[in-house]
N, C-alpha and C positions, 0 to 999 in steps of 0.2 A: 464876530467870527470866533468859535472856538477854537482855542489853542489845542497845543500837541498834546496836552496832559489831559484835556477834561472835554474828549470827544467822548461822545455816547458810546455805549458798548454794541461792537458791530458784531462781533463773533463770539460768544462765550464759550464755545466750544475750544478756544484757546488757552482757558483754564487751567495752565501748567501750574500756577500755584493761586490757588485762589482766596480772592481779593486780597492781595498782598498789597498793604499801604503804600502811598505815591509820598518819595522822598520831595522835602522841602528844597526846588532851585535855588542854587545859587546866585549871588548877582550877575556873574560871567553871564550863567545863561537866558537872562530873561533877553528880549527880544519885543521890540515895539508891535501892534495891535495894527494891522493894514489900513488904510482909508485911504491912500493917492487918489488920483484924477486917471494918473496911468495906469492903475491896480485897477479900479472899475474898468477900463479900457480895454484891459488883457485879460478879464473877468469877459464881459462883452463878446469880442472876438471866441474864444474859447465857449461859452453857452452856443452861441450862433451855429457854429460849428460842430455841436452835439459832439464835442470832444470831452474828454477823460484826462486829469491833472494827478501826477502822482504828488503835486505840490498840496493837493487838497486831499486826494486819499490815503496819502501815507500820513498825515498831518503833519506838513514840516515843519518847522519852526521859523524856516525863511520864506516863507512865501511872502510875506508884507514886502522886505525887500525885492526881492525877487523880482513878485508882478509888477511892482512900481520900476521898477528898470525895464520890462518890459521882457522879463524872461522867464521863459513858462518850460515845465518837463513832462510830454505828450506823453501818456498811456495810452499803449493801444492795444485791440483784443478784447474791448472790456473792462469792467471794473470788477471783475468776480474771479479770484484766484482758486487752480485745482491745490494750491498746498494750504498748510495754514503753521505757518513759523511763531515762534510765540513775541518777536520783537514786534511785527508787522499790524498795521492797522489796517489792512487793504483786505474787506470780505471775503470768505473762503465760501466756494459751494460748485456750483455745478453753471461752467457761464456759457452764458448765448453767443450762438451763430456768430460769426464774424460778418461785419459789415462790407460788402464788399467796396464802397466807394469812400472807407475809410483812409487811404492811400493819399488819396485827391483832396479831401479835407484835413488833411493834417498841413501838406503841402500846401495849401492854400492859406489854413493860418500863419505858418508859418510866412510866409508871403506876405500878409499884410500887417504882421507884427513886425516885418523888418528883420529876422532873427539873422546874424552875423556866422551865429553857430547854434544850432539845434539839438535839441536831446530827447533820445526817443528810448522809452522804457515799455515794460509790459508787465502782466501777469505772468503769472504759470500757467503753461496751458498743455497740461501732462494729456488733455483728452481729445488733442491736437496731434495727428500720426508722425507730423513733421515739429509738432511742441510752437505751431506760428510761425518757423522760421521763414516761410516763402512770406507771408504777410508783412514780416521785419523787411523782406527784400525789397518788397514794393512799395513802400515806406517811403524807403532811402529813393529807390528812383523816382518817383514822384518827387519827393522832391526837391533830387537833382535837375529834374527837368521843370522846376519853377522856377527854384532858384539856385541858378548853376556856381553861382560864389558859397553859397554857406556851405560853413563846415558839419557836419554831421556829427556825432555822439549814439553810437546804442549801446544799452543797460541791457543786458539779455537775461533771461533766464537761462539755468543751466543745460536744457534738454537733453535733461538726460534719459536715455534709454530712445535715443531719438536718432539714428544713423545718418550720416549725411546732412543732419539740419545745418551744423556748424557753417560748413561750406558755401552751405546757399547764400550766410549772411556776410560771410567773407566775399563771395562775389560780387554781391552788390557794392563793393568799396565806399563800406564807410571810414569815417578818417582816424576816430577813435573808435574802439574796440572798450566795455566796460563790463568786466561782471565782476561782483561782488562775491567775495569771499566771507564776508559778513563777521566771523568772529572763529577765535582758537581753533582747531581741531574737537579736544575735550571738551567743547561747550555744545559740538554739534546736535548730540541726542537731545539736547534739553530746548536749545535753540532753534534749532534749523534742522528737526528729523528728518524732512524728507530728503533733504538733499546730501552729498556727498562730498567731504571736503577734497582729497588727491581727483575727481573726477571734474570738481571745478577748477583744479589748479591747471589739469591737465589743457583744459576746455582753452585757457587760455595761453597756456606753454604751445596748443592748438592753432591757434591763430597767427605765428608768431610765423608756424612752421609754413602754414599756407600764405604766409602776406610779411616776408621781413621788417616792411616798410609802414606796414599799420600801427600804428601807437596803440599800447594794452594797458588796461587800466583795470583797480582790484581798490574794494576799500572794506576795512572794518569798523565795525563799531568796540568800542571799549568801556568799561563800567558795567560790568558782567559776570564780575568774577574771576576773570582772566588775570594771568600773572604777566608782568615785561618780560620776564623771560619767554613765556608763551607768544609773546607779542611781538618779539625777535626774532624768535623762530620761523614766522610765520612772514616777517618781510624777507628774512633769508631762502624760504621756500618760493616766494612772490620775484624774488632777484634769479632764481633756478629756474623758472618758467620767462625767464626776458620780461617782467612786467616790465613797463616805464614810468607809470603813475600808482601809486598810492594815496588812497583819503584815507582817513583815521577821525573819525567823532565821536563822543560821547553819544552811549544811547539814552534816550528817553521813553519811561513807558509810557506809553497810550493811551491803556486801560488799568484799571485794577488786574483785570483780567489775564493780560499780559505779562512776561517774564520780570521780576521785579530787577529794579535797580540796586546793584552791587551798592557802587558807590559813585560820586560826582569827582573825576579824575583834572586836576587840577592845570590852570593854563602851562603854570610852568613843565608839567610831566607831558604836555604836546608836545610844546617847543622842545624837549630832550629827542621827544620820541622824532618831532621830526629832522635833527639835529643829525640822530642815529639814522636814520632814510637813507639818507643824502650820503654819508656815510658809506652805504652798504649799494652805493651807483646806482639810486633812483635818478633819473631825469628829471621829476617834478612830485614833489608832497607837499600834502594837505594837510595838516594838521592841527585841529583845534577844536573847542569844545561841540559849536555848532556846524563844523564841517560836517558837509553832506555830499552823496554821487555827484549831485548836479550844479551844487553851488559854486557860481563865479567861473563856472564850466567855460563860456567863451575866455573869459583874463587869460582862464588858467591853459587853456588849450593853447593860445598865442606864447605860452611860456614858456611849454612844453616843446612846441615847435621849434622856440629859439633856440633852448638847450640843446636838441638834437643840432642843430647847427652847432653851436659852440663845440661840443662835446664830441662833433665828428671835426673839425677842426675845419668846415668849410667856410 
């Protein structure tokens, strides 16, 4: 299994600086090589199911973990993104038709993996009138109506320029709410052109307004270039939108091809950062070099949950 650093090059059209040298990991971050019993198993389940893993497209660095617990983060729409960001490892092009009885196979794996709580992500899919949000809807109720215990997680794209999408996926109630904010403000043009940083804060200060009671969640990458002070700023804008959850990881690039890496941001300058979180009335932070959207997603949701108990004094 290729790791996160020495996957083939998917997109060179992402060429924001090219071939810029792949910094030497650290020990923090290396990370064991998959082989479980239960990795093949959630490997298995997931092929069967002609499902889409953003643990395998994005190339995470936890998936060995991960599948071995038996916890997988369902892409759906596709594996073929309409943007093309320079941190991302996930193909950029023109993607096919939606599945339509992709709903029902998501729902289904989910189901025979057992999943406690689920996380469902996507492409961009700007050539989508509604950007997939009705797709995202039917998602979640399928598989509510599998399985009516698990908790749900969606990672949305921003859809933007997309009216009403927002709504449809608040309908559907799901229990966590998650989009990424991805990094700084001043790093957008270089990073994340297509998208818009106050239009994503907004997305989720959005949700807040349609659904008091949903948990909203935002996370960045860090080792970019970005300054703490930027990095401040940006949980204070994230506390002005009602977020409840922050992740915070270290990015890693991809490819050559990819935006290169700043710098390798140290465990202790996590734990400050997420010291200062908690700090600034986050309900629950992530913070650390390998933190990811999805990672330890069920721990972390039960955690989230309880603070909102504590913290409302019930």
């Amino acid at each position: 299994m290729a790791t996160v650093l020495d996957r083939r090059v998917r997109h060179p059209e992402k060429a924001h600086k090219a071939d810029t040298p792949l910094l030497r990991k650290p020990d923090w971050i290396r990370v064991k090589a998959p082989g479980s019993a239960v990795y093949a198993e959630t490997q298995k389940i997931v092929r069967e199911n002609g499902l889409v893993t953003v643990c395998e497209e994005a190339g995470c660095p936890n998936i060995g973990e991960c599948w071995s617990k038996k916890h997988a983060t369902f892409m759906i729409m596709g594996d073929t993104c309409t943007r093309a960001c320079a941190f991302c490892n996930v193909k950029t092009g023109l993607p096919e038709a939606l599945v339509g009885d992709e709903p029902e196979k998501v729902a289904d794996a989910i189901k025979r993996m057992g999943l406690s709580h689920a996380v469902i992500t996507s492409v961009d899919r700007d050539d989508l009138d509604d950007g997939g949000a009705a797709h995202f809807a039917r998602v979640i109720r399928a598989t509510r109506a599998a399985m009516p215990s698990t908790t749900i997680e969606v990672l949305t794209p921003d859809f933007l320029k997309k009216d009403g999408a927002l709504e449809q996926v608040v309908e559907a109630r799901p229990d966590v709410f998650n989009h990424n904010l991805e990094t700084v403000p001043a790093l957008y043009l270089k990073i994340r052109p297509g998208a818009r940083y106050f239009h994503s804060l907004r997305l989720l200060q959005r949700v807040k307004e349609l659904d008091p009671l949903m948990f909203t969640k935002s996370g960045i990458m860090v080792g970019l270039g970005e300054t703490r002070e930027q990095v401040m700023q940006v949980m204070d804008d994230m506390r002005s939108a009602n977020i409840d959850f922050i992740t915070i990881g270290q990015y890693l690039q991809p490819t050559r091809k990819h935006a290169a890496i700043d710098r390798f941001v140290t465990p202790d300058e996590f734990k400050a950062y997420e010291t200062v979180a908690y700090s600034k009335g986050f309900l629950m932070v992530a913070a650390s070099p390998l933190t990811r959207s999805s990672h330890h997603a069920g721990d972390d949701f039960a955690r989230l949950r309880q603070a909102r108990i504590q913290h409302s004094g019930h």
